[in-house]
N, C-alpha and C positions, 0 to 999 in steps of 0.2 A: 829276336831274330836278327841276325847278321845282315845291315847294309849293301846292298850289293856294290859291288867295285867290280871295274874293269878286271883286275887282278885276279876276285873269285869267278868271273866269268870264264878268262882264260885258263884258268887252272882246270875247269871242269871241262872244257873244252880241249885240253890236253888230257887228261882222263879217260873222254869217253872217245877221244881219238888213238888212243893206246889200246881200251879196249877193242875198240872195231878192231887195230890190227890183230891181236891176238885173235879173235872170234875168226877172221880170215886165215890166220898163218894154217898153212897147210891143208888147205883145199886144192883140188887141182883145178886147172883149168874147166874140164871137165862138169866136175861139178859143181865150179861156180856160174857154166851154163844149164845147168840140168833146173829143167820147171818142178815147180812144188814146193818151192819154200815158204811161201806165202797164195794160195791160189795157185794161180798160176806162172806165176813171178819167179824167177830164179835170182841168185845170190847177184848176178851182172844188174838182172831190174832192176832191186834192189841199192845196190850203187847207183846207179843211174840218178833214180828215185832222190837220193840222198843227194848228188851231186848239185841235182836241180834246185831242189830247197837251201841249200846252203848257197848258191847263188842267187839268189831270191833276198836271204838273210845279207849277204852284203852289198846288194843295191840298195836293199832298204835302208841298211845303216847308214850305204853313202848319201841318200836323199835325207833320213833326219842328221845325219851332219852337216850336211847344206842348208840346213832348214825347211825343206823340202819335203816333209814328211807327209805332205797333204798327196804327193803324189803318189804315193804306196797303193797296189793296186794287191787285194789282200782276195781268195775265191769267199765267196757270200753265203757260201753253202754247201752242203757237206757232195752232193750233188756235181757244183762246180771244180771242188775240190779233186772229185775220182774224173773229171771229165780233163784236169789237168794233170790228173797221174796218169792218165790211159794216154793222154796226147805227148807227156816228155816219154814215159815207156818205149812207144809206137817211134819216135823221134831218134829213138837209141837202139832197136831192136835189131839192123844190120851194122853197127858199129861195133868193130873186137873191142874183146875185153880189157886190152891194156888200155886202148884210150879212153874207155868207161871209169877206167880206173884213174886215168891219168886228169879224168877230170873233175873227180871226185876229188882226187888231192888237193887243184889247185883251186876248187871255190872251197874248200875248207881252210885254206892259205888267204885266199882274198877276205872270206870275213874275218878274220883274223887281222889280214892288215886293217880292213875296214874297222874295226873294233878297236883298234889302236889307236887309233886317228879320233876315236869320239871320245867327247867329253862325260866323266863320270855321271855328271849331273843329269843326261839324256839317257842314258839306263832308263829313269822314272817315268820319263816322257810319258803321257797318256796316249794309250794308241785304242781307241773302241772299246774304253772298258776295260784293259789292261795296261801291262806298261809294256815298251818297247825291247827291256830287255824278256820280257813273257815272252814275247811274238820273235824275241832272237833264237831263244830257248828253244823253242817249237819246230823251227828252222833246222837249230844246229844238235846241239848235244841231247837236249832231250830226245831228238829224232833220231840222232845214232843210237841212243840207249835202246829205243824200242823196235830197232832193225835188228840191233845186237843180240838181241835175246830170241830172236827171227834165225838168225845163223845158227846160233848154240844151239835151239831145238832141232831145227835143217841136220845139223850135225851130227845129232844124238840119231837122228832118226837115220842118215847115212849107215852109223856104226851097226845098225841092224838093219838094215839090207843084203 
């Protein structure tokens, strides 16, 4: 198994940041408000959704770059988890969609600089039973992957309507 490195981090996270844009190109506005993509979430929740987590992923990277890692406040359960998707959702649900978007971009840009700024060796960091770049993962790119495939079906199921 390949070492992980800052390097294959960003690459995958150039990846599934590529992907998101294509899964998006050519939606309209329209239907990147339209409910049902997921529940009742549309493609904007969704962003939102994403935006939140990957700001999350680069405070936490700047606190284990500080050493600071103790202070990572992580939900405890799955529970707390949807009670913090309901709360950024609900936080973003009168904001247009360019600044949904516009802020999706830029905490995908922050952990990204975040991520640059850490040392290879804190990837491994133990964080609860996994290691830090797990819990980056989960944040970032793993969590675009599994919004991604949330569009593409959104998508398929637009073409037959």
């Amino acid at each position: 198994m390949e070492k992980p490195s800052k390097a294959l981090v960003e690459e995958r996270m150039d990846q599934e940041w590529a992907a998101l844009d294509m899964a998006l190109s050519g939606l309209s506005d329209e239907q990147m408000l339209k409910t049902g993509v997921v529940s009742e979430w549309s493609v904007k929740d969704l962003l939102g959704h994403m935006a939140f987590w990957a700001q999350q992923a680069a405070k936490n990277t700047e606190l284990v770059n500080a050493g600071r890692q103790d202070q990572i406040v992580r939900p405890g359960s799955p529970e707390t988890t949807d009670r913090w998707n309901a709360r950024e959702r609900f936080a973003r649900a009168d904001r247009p969609l360019a600044e949904v978007r516009g802020e999706l971009e830029e905490s995908h840009r922050r952990a990204l600089t975040a991520l640059a700024d850490l040392p290879d060796e804190k990837l491994n960091l133990d964080m609860d039973g996994g290691t830090f770049l797990e819990l980056f993962a989960v944040d970032t790119y793993d969590h675009y992957r599994e919004h991604i495939a949330q569009v593409l079906s959104w998508r398929k199921r637009l073409e037959n309507m």
